[in-house]
N, C-alpha and C positions, 0 to 999 in steps of 0.2 A: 259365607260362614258367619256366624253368629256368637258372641262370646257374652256370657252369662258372668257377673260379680256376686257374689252373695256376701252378705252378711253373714254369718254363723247362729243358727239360733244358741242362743244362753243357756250352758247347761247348770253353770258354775253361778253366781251372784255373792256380792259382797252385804252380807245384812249389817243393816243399820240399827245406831239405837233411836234413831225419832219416832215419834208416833207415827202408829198406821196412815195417820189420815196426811200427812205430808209427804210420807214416801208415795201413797197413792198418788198425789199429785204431781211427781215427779218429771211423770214423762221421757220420751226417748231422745239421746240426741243423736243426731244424722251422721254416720258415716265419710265425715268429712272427707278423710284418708284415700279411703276406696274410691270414693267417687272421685277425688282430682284423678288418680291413677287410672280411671273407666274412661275419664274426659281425654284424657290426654292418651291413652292405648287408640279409641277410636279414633282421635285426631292423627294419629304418625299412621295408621295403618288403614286407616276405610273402611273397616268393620265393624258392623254394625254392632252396638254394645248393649247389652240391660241388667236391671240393678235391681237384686232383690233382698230387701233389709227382712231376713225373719222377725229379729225383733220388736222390731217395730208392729209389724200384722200377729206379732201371736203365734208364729209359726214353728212347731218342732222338724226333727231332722224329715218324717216322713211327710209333712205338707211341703217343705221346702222340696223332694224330690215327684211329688206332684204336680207341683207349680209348671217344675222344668219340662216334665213330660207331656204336660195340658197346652205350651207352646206348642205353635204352629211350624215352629222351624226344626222343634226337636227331632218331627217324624221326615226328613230330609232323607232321600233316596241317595244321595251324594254321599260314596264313600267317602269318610275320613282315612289322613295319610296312616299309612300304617296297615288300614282295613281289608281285609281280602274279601268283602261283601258287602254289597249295597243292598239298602232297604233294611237292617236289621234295625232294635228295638235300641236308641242308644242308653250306655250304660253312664254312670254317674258314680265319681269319685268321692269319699266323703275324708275328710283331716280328722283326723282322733282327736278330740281338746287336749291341750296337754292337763297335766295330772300339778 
């Protein structure tokens, strides 16, 4: 089994009053959070983990659920608990932003 972290891509952003040319340069910062929490889920449990920051690549909801499908482990003939069939196309949860 394989467990995926994302990011969320940004729907929401806080605008600034600085000039363009310094928010441009602003840059992303890293998911510090998620990631100890990937580090440390993989370390107690031996599953294997990956981390995918939308924001960072540019990514809206529908490349982020690309991404997951484009994995080689997504298409996993292993039913998940719960599944009453194997080999189906797996499905993907998305969180509403809050409001």
């Amino acid at each position: 089994m394989n467990v995926v972290f994302i990011s969320p891509p940004e729907t929401h952003s806080i605008e600034s009053s600085l000039p363009e040319q310094i928010n441009q340069g602003g840059g992303v910062y890293p998911r510090l959070g998620l990631l100890y929490v990937a580090a440390y889920f993989e370390r107690e449990t031996g599953l294997k983990t990956d981390f995918i920051d939308a924001p960072a690549l540019h990514m809206d909801y529908a490349r982020v659920e690309e991404e997951i499908r484009r994995r080689p482990w997504s298409r996993s003939t292993t039913p998940r608990p719960g599944s009453s069939s194997a080999g189906t196309t797996p499905t993907t949860t998305r969180a509403s932003p809050s409001a």
